[in-house]
N, C-alpha and C positions, 0 to 999 in steps of 0.2 A: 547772386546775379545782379542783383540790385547793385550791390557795392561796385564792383567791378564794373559795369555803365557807368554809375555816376561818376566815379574815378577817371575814370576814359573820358568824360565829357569835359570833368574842368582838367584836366589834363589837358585838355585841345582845345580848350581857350587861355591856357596859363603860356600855350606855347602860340596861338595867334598872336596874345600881349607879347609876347619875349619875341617875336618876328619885328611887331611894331615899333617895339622899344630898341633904338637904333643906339638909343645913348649910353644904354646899361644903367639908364638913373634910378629904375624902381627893381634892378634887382630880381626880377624877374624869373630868371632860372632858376634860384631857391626856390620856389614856390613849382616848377616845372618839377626838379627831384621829388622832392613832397608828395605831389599827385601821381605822376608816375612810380613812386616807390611803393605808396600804397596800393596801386592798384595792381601792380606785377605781385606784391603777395597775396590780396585776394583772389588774383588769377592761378597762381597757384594753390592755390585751396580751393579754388571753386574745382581744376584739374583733380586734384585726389580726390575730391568729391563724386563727382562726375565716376571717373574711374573704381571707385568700391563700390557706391552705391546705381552707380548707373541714372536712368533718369528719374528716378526718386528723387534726388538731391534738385532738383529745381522747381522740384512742388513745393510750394510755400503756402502755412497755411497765414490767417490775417496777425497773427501774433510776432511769428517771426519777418513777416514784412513790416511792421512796423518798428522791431529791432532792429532792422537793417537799414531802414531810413532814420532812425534815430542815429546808430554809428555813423553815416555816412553826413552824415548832419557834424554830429560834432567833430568828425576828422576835418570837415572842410572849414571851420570855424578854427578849429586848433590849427590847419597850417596857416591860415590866413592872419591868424594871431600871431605866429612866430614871425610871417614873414612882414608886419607890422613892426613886429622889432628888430627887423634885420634891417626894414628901411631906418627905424629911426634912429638905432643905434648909427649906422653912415651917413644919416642927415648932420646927428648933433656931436659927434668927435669932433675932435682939433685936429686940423689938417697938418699932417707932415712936415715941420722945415725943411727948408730947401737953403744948403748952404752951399755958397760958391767959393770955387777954390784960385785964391788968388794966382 
């Protein structure tokens, strides 16, 4: 449950930033998939969960809450890392020639 909130939250500030960002300069939406992709598969497992176990599965005891804030910790560090290379990889390319045809 855990996961799946936190996923959902910065999911919907990665997509307030990508509303804001008019320019497409920070790339943005890389980081919208990211969170949303994660969090549709923990939503989907929280689902089969839910559905075997009934509400068992949302009792958490302090062990695996703090497994779950560790994952969700470093999920959002790991996409934030990639999408740090995504910007700087299109910050520091050579831009495209442009040749004109006589």
């Amino acid at each position: 449950m855990i996961l799946v909130l936190s996923m959902l939250i910065f999911g919907l500030i990665s997509t307030i930033g990508y509303i804001l960002d008019r320019s497409g300069r920070f790339r943005i939406s890389a980081l919208c998939y990211m969170f949303y992709g994660s969090m549709l598969m923990w939503s989907v497992d929280l689902y089969t969960e839910l559905k075997e176990d009934g509400l068992k599965a949302l009792a958490m005891n302090p062990g695996e809450m703090i497994d779950d804030l560790l994952l969700s910790a470093s999920v959002t560090v790991l996409a934030l890392a990639v999408w740090g290379v995504i910007n700087a990889w299109h910050a520091f390319r050579k831009p495209a020639r442009v040749t004109e045809a006589a």
